[in-house]
Each structure stands twice: as C-alpha cells, then as structure tokens.
N, C-alpha and C positions, 0 to 999 in steps of 0.2 A: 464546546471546544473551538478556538480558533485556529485555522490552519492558514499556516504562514506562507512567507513565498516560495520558499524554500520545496516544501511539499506542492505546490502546486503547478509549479517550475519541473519539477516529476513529474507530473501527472501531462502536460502541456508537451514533454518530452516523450513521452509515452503515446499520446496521442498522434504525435508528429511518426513514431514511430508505425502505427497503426498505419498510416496512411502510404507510408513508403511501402510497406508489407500490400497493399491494396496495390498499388501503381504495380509492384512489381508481379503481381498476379494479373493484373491487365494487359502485362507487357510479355507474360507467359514466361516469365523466367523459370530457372532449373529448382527443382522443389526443393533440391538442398539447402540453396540462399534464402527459399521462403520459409523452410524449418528454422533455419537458423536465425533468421532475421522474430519468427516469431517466438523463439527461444527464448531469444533477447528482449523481449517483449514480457514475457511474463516472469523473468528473471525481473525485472526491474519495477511490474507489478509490486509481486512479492515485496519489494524491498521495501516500496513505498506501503505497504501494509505494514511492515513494520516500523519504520519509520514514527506513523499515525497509531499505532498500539501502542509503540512505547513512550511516544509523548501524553498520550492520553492517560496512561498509569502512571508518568511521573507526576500529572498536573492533578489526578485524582487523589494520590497520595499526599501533596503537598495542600490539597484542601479538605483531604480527610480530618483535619479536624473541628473544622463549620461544621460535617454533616454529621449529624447524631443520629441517621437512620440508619447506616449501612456504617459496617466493622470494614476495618482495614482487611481483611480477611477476607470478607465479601470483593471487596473494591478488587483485589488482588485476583481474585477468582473471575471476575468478570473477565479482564485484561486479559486473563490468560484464555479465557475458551471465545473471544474476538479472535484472538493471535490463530488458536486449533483451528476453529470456525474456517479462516482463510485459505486453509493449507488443503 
C-alpha cells in the first residue's frame, strides 16, 4: 500500500502535536491543557487509523480480482479486525 501525503501530513501533524504536549509538560502547565491537548492527540490518531484502513480495503477490494488466493470475504475480514485491532 502507498500512503499519500495526505495521510502523512496526519501523521507529521500528530507528531507536531506530541511535541507541544512534551514542551508543555516541561513548562509544567495545568494537567487539564495536557489531557486535553493529549485527547486531541489520540483523537486524531484514531482518525488517521481509519483513514489507512479504509483506504487499504478499498484498494484490496479493487484488486480482489488479480488475487485468487484470498475471497473478497477474507480481504473484508482482514480490514475489519486492523480497524477492531486499533481501537
């Protein structure tokens, strides 16, 4: 699977986020801003998990028919227990 900029621009954003969550624990801020700030953190996680799950089951779907080893069924089951997996 290729992951675009799109998704990686997430993840780039995410990380920038980690790092403000860090500064702001060095700077001893109120733990409410750092819950929240790491809320937002895994909020955004999450989203890019999906994001990458459902791209990955539309682009296994759309090549389900090259692979003769795995049923659309199978393919479908995978995608979904990555998604469970996550959560």
């Amino acid at each position: 699977m290729e992951y675009n900029d799109q998704m990686k621009n997430r993840v780039k954003r995410i990380e920038g986020q980690v790092r403000g969550i860090l500064r702001m624990m060095e700077k001893n801020k109120d733990c409410k801003e750092v819950i929240t700030q790491l809320s937002a953190t895994r909020t955004a996680i999450d989203r890019t998990i999906g994001v990458i799950v459902s791209t990955n089951l539309v682009e296994c779907v759309q090549n389900a028919e090259h692979q003769e080893e795995k049923s659309m069924e199978e393919i479908v089951k995978e995608a979904v227990e990555l998604l469970v997996k996550s959560r």
